[in-house]
C-alpha positions in Angstrom: -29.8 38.2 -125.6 -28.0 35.4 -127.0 -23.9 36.0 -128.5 -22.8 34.8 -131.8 -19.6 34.4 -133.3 -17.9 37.2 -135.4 -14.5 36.1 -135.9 -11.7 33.8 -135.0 -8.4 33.1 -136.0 -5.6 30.0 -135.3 -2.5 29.6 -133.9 -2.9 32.0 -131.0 0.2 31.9 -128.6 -1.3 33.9 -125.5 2.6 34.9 -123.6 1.9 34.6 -119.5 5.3 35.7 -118.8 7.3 38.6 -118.8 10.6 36.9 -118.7 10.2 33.5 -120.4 8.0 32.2 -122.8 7.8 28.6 -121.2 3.9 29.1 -119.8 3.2 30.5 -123.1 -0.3 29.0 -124.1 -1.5 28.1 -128.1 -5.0 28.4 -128.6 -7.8 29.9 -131.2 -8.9 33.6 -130.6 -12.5 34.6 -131.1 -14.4 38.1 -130.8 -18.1 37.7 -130.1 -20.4 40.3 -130.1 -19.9 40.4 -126.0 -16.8 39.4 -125.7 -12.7 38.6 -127.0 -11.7 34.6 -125.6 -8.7 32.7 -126.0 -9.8 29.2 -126.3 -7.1 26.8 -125.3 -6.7 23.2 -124.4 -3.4 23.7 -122.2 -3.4 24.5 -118.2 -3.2 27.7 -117.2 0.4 27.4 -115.6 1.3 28.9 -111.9 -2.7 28.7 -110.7 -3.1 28.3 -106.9 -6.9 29.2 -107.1 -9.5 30.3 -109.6 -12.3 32.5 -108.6 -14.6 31.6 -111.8 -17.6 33.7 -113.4 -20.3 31.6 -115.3 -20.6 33.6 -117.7 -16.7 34.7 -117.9 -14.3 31.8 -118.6 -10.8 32.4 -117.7 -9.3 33.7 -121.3 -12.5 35.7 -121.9 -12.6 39.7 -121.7 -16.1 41.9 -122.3 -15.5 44.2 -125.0 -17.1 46.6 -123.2 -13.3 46.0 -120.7 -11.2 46.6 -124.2 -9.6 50.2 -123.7 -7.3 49.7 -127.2 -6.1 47.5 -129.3 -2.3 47.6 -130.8 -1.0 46.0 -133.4 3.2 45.4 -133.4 5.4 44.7 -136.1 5.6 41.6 -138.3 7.8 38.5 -137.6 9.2 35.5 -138.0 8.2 33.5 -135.6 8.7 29.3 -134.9 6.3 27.0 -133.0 6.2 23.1 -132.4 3.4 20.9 -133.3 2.8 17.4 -133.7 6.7 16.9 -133.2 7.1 19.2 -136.5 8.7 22.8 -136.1 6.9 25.8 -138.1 8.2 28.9 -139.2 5.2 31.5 -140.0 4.6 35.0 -140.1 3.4 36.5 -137.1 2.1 40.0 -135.7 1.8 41.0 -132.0 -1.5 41.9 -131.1 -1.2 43.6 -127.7 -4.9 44.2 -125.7 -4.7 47.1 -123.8 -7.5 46.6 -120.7 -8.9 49.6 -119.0 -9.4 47.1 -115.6 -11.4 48.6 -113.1 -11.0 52.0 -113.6 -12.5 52.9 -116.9 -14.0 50.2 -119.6 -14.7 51.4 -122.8 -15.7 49.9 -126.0 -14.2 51.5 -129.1 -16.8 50.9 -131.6 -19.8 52.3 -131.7 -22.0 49.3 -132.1 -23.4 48.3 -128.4 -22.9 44.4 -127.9 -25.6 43.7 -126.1 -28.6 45.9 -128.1 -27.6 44.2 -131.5 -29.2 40.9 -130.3 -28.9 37.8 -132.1 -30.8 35.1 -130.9 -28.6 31.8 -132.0 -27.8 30.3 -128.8 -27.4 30.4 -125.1 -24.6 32.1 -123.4 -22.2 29.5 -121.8 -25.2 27.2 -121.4 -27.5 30.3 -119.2 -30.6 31.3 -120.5 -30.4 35.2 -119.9 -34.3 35.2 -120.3 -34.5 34.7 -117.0 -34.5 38.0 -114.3 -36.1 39.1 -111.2 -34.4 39.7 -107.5 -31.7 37.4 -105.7 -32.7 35.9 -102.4 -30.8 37.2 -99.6 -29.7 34.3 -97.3 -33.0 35.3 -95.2 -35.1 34.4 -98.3 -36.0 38.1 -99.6 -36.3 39.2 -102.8 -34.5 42.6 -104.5 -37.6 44.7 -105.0 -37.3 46.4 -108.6 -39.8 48.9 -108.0 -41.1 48.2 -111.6 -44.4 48.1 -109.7 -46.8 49.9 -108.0 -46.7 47.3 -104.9 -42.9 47.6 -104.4 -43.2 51.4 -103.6 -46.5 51.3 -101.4 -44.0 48.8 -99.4 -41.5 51.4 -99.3 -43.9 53.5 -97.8 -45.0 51.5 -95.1 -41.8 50.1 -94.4 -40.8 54.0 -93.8 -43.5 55.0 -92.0 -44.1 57.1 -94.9 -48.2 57.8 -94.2 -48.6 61.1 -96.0 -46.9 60.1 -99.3 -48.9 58.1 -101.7 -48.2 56.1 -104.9 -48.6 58.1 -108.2 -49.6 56.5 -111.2 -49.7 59.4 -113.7 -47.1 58.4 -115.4 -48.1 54.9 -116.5 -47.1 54.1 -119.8 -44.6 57.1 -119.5 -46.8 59.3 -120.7 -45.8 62.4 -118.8 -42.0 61.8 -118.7 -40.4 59.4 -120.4 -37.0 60.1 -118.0 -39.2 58.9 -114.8 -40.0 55.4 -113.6 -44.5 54.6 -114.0 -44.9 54.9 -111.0 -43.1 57.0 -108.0 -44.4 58.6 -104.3 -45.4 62.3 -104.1 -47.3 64.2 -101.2 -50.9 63.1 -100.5 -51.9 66.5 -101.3 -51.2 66.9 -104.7 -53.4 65.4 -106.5 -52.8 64.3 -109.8 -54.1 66.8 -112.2 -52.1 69.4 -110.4 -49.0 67.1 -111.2 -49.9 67.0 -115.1 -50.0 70.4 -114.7 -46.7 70.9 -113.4 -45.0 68.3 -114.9 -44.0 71.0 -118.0 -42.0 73.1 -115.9 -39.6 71.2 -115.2 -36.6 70.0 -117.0 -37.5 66.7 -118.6 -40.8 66.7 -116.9 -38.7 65.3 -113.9 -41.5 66.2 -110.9 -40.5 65.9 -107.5 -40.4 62.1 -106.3 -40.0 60.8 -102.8 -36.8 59.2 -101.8 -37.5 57.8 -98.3 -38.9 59.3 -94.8 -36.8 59.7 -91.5 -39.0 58.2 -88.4 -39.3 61.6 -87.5 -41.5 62.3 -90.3 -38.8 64.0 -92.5 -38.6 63.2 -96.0 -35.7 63.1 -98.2 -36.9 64.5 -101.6 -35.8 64.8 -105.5 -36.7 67.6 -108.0 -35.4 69.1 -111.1 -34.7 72.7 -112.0 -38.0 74.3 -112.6 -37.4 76.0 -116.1 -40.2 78.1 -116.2 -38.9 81.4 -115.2 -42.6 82.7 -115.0 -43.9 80.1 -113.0 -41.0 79.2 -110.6 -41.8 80.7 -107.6 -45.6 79.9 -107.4 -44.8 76.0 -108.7 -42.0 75.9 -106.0 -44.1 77.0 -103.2 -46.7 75.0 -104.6 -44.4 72.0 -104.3 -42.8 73.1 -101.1 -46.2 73.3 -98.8 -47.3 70.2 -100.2 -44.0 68.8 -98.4 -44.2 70.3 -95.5 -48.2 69.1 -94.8 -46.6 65.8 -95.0 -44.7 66.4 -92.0 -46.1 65.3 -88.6 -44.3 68.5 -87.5 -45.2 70.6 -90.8 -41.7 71.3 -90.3 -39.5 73.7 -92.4 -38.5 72.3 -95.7 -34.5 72.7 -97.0 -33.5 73.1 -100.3 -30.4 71.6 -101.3 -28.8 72.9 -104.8 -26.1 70.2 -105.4 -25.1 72.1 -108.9 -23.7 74.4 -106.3 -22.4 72.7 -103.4 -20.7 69.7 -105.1 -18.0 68.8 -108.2 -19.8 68.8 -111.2 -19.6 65.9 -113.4 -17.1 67.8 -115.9 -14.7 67.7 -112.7 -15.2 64.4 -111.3 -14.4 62.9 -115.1 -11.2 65.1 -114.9 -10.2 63.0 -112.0 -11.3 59.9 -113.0 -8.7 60.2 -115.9 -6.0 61.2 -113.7 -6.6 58.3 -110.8 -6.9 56.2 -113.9 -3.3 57.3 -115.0 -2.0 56.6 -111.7 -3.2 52.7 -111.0 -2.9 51.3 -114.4 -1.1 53.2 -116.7 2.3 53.7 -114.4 1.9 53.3 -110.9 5.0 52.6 -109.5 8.0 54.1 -111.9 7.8 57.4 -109.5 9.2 57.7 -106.0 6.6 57.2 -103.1 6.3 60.7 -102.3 5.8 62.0 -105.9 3.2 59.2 -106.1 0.8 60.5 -103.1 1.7 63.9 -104.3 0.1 63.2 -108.1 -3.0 61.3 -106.4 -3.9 64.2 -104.0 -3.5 66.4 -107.4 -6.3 63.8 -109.0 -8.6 65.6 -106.6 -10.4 62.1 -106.2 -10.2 61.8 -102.8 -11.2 65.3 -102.5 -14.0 64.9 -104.0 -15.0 61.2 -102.1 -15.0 63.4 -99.1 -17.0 66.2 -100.4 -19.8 63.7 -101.4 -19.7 62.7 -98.0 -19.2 65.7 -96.0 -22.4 67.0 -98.1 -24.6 64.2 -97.2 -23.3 64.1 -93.6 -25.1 67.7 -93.7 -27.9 66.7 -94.7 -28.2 63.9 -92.4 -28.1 66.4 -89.6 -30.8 68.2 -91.2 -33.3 65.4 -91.0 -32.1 64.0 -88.0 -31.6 66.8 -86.0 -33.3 69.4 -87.2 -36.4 67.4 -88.7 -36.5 69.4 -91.6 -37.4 67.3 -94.9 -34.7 68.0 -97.3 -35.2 68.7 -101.3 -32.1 67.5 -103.2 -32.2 69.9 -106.7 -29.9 69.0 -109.4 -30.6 70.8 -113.1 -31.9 67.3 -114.1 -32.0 65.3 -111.2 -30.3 62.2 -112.5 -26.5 62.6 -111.6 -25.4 63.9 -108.2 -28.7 64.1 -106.9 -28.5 59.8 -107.4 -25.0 59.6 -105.4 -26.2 62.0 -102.6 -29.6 60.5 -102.1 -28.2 57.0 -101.9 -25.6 58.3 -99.3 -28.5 59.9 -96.9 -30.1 56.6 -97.1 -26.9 54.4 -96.6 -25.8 56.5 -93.4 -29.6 57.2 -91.9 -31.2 53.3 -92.4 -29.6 50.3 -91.2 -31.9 48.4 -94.1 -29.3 49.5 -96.9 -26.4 48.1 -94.9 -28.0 44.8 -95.8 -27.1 43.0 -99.5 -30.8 43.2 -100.0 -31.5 46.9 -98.8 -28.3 48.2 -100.8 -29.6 46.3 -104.0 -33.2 47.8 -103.8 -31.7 51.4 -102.7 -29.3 51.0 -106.4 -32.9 50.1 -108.0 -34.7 52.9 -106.3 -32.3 55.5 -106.4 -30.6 54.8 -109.5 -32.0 52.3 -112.0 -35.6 53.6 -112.0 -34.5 57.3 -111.3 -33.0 57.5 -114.8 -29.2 57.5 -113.7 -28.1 57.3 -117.7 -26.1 54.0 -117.6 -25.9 53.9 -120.9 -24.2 57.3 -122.0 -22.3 57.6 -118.3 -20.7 53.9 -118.8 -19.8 55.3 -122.1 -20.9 51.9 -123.3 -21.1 53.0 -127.1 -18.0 55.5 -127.4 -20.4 58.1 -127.5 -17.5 60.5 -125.9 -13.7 60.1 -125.1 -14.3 59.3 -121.3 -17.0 58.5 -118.9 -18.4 59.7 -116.2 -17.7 57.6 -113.0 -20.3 58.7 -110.9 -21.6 54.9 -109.6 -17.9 54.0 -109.2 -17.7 57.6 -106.9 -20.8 56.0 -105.0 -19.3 52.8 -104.3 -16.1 54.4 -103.5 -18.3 56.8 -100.9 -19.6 53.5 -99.5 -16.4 51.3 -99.0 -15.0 54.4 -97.1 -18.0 54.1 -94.6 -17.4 50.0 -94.9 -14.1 50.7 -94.0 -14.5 52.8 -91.2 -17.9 50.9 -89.5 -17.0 47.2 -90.6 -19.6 46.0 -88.4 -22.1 48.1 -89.8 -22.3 46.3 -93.3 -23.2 42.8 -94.2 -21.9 42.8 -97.8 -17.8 43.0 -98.3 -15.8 45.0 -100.4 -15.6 42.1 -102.7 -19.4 42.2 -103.3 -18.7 46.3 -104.1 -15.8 45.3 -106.3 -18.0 42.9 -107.9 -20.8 45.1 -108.7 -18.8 47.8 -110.2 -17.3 45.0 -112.6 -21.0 43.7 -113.2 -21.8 47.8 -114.7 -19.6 47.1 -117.1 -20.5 43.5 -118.4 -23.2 44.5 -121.1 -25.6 41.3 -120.1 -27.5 42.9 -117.9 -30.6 45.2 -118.1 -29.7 46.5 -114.7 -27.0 49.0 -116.0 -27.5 49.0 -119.5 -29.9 51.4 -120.3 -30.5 55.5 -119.8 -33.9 54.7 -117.9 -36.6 52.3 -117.6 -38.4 53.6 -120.8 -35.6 53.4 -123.2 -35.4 49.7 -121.6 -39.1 49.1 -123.1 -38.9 51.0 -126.5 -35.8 49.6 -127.3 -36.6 45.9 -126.6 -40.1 46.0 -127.8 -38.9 47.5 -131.4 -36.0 44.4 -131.4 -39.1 41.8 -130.7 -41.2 43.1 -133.4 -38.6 43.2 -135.9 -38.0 39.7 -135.4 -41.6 38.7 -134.7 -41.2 37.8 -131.3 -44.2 37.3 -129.1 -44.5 39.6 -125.9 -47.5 38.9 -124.2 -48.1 40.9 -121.3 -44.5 42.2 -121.0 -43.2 45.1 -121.2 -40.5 45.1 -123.8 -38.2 41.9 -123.3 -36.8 40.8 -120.2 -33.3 41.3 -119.3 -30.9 39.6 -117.2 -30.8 41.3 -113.6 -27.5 41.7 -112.1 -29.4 40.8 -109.1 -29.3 37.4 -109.7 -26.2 36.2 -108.6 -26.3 32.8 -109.5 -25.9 34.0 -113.2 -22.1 34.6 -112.5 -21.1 32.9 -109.0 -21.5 29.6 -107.7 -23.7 29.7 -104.2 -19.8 28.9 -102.8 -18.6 32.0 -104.1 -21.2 34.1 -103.4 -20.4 33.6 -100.0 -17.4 36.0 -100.4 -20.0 38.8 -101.0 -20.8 38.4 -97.3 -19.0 40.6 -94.5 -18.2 38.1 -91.3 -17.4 41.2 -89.2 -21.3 42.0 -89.3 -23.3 42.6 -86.2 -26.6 41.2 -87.7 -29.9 42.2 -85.9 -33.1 41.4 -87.4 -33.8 44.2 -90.4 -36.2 46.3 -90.7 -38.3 44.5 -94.3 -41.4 43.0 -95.6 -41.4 39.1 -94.5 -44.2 37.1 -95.5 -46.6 40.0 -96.0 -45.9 41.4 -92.4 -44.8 44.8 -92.8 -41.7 45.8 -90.5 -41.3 49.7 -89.7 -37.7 51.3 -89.9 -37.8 52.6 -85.5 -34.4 54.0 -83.8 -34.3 54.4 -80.0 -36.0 57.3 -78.5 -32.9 58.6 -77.2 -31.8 59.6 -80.7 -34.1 62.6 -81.8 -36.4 65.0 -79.0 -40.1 64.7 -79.6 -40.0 68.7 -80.0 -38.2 70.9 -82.3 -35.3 72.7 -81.3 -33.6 75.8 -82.8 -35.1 75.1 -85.9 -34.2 79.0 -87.7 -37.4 81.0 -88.3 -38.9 80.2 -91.7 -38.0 82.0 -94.1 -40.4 82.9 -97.6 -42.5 80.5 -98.8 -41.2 77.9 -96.1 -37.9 77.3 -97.5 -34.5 77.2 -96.0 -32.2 78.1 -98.8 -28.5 76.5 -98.8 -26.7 79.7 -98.7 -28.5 81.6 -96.1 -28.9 78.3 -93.7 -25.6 76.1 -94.0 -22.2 77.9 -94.3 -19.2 75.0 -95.1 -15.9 76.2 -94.6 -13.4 75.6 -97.3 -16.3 74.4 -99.5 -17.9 75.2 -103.3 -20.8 77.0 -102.2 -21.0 80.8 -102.8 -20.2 82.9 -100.5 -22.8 83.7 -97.6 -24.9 87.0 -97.3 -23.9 89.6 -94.7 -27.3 90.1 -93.7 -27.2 86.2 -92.7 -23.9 86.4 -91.2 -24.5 85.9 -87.6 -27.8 83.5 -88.3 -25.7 81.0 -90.3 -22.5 81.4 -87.8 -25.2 80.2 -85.2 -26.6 76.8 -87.3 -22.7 76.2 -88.1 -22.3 75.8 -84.6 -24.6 73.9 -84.1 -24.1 71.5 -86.6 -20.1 71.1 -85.5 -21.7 70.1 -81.6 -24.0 67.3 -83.1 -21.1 66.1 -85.3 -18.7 66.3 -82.0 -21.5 64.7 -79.5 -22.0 62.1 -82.1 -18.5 60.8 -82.7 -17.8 61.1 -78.2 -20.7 58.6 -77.9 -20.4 55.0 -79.0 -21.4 54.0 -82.2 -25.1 52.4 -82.7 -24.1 49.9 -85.7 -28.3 49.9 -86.4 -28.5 53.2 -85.9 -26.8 56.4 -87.4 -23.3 56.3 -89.1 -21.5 59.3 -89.7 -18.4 59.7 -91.9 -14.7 60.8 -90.6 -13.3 62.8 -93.4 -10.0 64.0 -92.1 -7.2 63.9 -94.3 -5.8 60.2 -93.3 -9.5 59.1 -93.0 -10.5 58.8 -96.6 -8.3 56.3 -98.3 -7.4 54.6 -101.8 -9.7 51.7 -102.4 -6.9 49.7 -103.2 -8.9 46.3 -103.9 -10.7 48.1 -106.8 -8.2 49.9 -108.0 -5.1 48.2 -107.5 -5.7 44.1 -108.0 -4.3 43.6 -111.1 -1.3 45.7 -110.5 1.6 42.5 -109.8 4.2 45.5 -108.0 0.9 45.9 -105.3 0.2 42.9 -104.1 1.3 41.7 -100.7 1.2 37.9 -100.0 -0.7 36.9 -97.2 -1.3 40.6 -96.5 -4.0 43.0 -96.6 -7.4 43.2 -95.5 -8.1 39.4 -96.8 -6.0 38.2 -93.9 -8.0 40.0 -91.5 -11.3 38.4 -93.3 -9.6 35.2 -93.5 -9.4 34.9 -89.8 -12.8 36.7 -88.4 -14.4 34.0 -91.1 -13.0 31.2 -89.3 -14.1 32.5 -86.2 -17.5 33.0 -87.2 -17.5 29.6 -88.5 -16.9 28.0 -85.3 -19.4 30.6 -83.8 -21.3 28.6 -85.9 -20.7 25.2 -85.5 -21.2 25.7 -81.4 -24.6 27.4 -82.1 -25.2 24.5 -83.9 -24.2 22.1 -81.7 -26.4 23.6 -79.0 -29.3 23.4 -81.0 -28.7 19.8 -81.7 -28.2 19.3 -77.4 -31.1 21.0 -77.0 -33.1 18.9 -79.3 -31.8 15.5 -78.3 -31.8 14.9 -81.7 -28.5 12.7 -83.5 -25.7 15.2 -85.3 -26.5 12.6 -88.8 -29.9 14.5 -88.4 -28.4 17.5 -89.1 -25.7 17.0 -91.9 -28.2 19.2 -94.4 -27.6 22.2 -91.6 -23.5 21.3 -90.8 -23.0 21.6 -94.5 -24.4 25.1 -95.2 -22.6 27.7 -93.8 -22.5 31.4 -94.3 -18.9 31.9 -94.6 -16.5 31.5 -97.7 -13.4 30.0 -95.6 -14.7 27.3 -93.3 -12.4 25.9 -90.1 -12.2 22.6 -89.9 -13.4 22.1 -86.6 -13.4 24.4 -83.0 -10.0 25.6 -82.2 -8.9 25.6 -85.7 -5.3 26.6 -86.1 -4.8 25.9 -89.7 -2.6 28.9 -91.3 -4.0 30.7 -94.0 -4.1 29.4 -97.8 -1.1 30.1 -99.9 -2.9 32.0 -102.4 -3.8 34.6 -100.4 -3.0 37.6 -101.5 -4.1 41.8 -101.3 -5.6 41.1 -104.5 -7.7 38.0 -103.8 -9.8 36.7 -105.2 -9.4 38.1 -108.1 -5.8 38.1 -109.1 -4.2 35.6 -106.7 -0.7 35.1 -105.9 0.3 32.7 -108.6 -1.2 33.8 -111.1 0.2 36.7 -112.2 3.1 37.6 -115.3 5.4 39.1 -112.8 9.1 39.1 -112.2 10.4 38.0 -109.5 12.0 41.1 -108.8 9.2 44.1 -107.4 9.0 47.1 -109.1 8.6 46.2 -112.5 6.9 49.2 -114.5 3.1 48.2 -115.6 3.9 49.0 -119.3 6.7 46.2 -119.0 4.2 43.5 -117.8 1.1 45.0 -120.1 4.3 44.4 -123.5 4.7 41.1 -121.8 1.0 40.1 -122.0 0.7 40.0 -125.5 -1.2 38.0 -128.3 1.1 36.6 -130.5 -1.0 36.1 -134.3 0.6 33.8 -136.4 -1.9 33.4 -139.4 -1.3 36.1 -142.4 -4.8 38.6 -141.5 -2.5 40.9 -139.5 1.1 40.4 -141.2 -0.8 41.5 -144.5 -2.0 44.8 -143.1 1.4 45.8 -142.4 
């Protein structure tokens, strides 16, 4: 996975600002097959801090970040070298970036599957792979392996569910990770057997289990009309046995009951219209008025009022809950994660949330490839991990305690999707992974041994991008730690809430209705939702659950919230917000100097720093043992800004900004009057070519 030079061209003026051309840099341009950098010798003017990517130098842009490229008219143009003046040709070149919101690549070649091994990137070997320790020393499980999902299991409590390995060497469904979890009662021949009834032999695979002994379950359509009901009860009773309770089992069709994906893209483009294209040429109010019409934050809090549901399905009613999605790779991904996220403290953790996005969407077949739009396969992609992480910085915002990783780490990883380095997020599923690297070695007689295809980078290993100073910004200081429910050396440690959260008996639990299944639209009414309208016959039933669903969500939000425990979301109008750090950094009209949440972090970090240094400090009283003993321990610290000693009351750094740390105050073509139009500063940021390649096109 190596990157090789494709082209380059001279006498590169890179123009920083809008409104003069004296921080103008002169460089060489080159285009890689990863990436378009401006290689310069001259100091990047008006920088009051630099936030710096290994494997990203500070001129450098993925292609897979290139939206268009525009070429302007020819000139004449005159530069100063060597204490000689030049008068050339020259073309504008103006790079058009998609920033955060949608990164495309418009050619069809993908940068990172036409490999060419000639040299390291930036000095990394990308051979390299595996999980990031957490600052506890764990490891990212991959669940590439049979072991990873028998912890899973035990670390859920999980004991009817077992470890299938039917599928070993894909050779029942090649969408499907080897190996996945499944009732203890279905034995394997009966899943071979099924397997061709659903669409892309997609079986139902175990997601995680409530303490309870509900399970949280994931199944495509069965497209056997013939066979659907006896395969569905077949599939349903196995379930059920595998609850302590043999509790009910509730079906939940998402094609139904949430956006589809045709939707969600529609407001992707619109929201992407609003933050980068021309944010701020509009009044205010017509502004708020065209994001409501985006319907993005509508559907943010459908995704979450939907697995809120469900959450009091498994925790109230101890019903295990089936998540059916035609496929069973797209919404069923987002809404699965979001049960998990709000049920189990262990993916609040940096860890946890990195094995739940392996679990739940890199070895479930969430299509990376085609939805990241990587190869220009389609004129838009479809945002659904960016609607994830949106889902999840809304609960971050609203239970900051609740989370140990920040919204910088979530800004982070969206950006990481798009860099087309790592294996994580660069492939449709775990088999194309295999086939695709495997036919690369052999074409260029590369030697495999026991491995699987070739190894990719994993995003999960942080130290590939970020210094271990930097990586300290991925860490939340508001977080109420408590030890977390894991696997630490070999000691398996069980997921337990408090008794006082769930009965030990089921209560009005509906009668069952055929075959043991609670369907959606006889059991769950929604008001003002997308799913079909309810039966009469059901009427008064489903008035009765609706009820009681609205008294757990209103004895839930009077009580205090357990930050290991249950989080639910509040998804009132005002509640769900714009995730303006994503969406907004490198917007210069935006940004607020010293303001923001980073000013807020800023200080709780310093706090928690000298929470440190006096637990410290007691530790070395208690000891009797010299402070020189411990400079090892004084120097590491789990916080990005550091106070300089107890009762620090430095002020905060000038480069703090709404934006930080990724565009900083300072660094930024703006004017120094706000409210300068984006497509003024994007024609300011332009590529001045002054060698003939372009001029001659004209």
């Amino acid at each position: 996975l190596c990157e090789i030079v494709v082209n380059e061209v001279n006498f590169v003026r890179k123009c920083i600002a809008t409104d003069t051309s004296q921080y103008d840099l002169w460089g060489k341009l080159v285009c890689t097959n990863f990436k378009i950098s401006f290689i310069t010798d001259d100091p990047m003017p008006l920088q009051k801090f630099h936030y710096k990517n290994l494997l990203l130098g500070e001129h450098d842009v993925p292609l897979t970040c290139i939206e268009q490229i525009v070429t302007g008219m020819s000139k004449i143009v005159k530069f100063r070298a060597s204490h000689h003046t030049f008068s050339v040709h020259s073309c504008s070149l103006l790079v058009r970036l998609c920033t955060v919101v949608s990164l495309q690549y418009p050619t069809r070649d993908p940068p990172i599957l036409v490999l060419n091994i000639t040299k390291k990137v930036n000095g990394v070997d990308p051979g390299g792979g595996g999980g990031i320790s957490s600052a506890s020393g764990q490891q990212t499980p991959l669940f590439e392996t049979y072991s990873d999902w028998d912890r899973e299991i035990k670390r859920t409590g999980a004991s009817e569910w077992r470890v299938c390995s039917v599928n070993e060497g894909y050779m029942i469904s090649t969408c499907l990770p080897e190996y996945f979890v499944v009732p203890s009662s279905l034995a394997d021949q009966d899943l071979k057997l099924y397997s061709h009834s659903f669409i892309g032999r997609r079986m139902p695979s175990w997601s995680w289990n409530h303490p309870n002994g509900s399970a949280l379950v994931r199944m495509a359509n069965i497209k056997d009309v013939l066979q659907q009901r006896r395969i569905d009860q077949r599939i349903c009773n196995a379930i059920t046995r595998s609850h302590p309770l043999r509790s009910d089992v509730y079906k939940s069709d998402l094609d139904k009951c949430l956006p589809n994906i045709q939707e969600i893209q529609a407001a992707h483009v619109k929201l992407k219209q609003l933050c980068v294209n021309e944010p701020f040429e509009e009044t205010e109010e017509k502004w708020l008025s065209s994001l409501e019409n985006s319907r993005w934050l509508e559907y943010i809090r459908s995704f979450l009022k939907h697995s809120a549901e469900l959450v009091y399905m498994m925790e109230c009613k101890h019903v295990s809950v089936v998540l059916q999605e035609e496929e069973g790779r797209d919404l069923s991904c987002l809404a699965a994660s979001l049960v998990q996220v709000m049920l189990d403290p262990y993916f609040r953790t940096i860890v946890g949330f990195q094995s739940l996005i392996q679990k739940e969407w890199v070895m479930a077949g969430y299509q990376f490839l085609d939805r990241c739009n990587h190869l220009k396969r389609s004129d838009k992609e479809s945002p659904l991990f960016l609607m994830f992480l949106d889902c999840v910085w809304q609960l971050l915002e609203q239970y900051p305690a609740a989370f140990e990783f920040s919204e910088m780490y979530l800004t982070i990883l969206y950006d990481s999707a798009r860099i087309s380095l790592f294996g994580t997020f660069l492939f449709n599923c775990p088999h194309q992974r295999v086939k695709e690297s495997t036919e690369f070695a052999i074409s260029k007689n590369i030697q495999l041994g026991d491995e699987k295809g070739l190894r990719f980078p994993c995003v999960w290993d942080w130290s590939l991008q970020f210094t271990s100073r930097d990586r300290l910004l991925f860490h939340n200081p508001l977080y109420i730690g408590k030890s977390a429910p894991c696997v630490q050396n070999g000691a398996v440690k069980t997921f337990k809430r408090s008794k006082k959260n769930y009965s030990s008996t089921l209560r009005g639990v509906p009668p069952a209705l055929k075959n043991g299944i609670i369907g959606e639209q006889e059991f769950l009414p929604r008001r003002n939702s997308l799913i079909l309208k309810l039966k009469p016959d059901f009427l008064q039933q489903t008035e009765s659950q609706s009820n009681s669903m609205e008294q757990y969500f209103r004895d839930w939000f009077a009580k205090p919230v357990d930050l290991h425990g249950v989080i639910l979301p509040r998804i009132s109008g005002t509640q769900i917000k714009l995730w303006k750090l994503c969406y907004f950094r490198w917007v210069p009209e935006a940004q607020i100097n010293h303001g923001g949440f980073i000013a807020a972090f800023h200080k709780v970090s310093l706090l928690a720093d000298e929470v440190d240094m006096l637990n410290r400090n007691l530790r070395q009283c208690k000891s009797n043992s010299p402070l020189q003993g411990n400079c090892s321990e004084l120097d590491q610290g789990r916080m990005y800004f550091r106070a300089n000693g107890l009762n620090d009351t430095s002020g905060a750094p000038d480069f703090l900004s709404s934006s930080f740390p990724f565009s900083p105050v300072g660094n930024l073509c703006r004017r120094s009057i706000l409210g300068t139009p984006l497509s003024k500063f994007l024609s300011g940021a332009k590529i001045w070519l002054s060698t003939e390649t372009l001029a001659n096109e004209d």
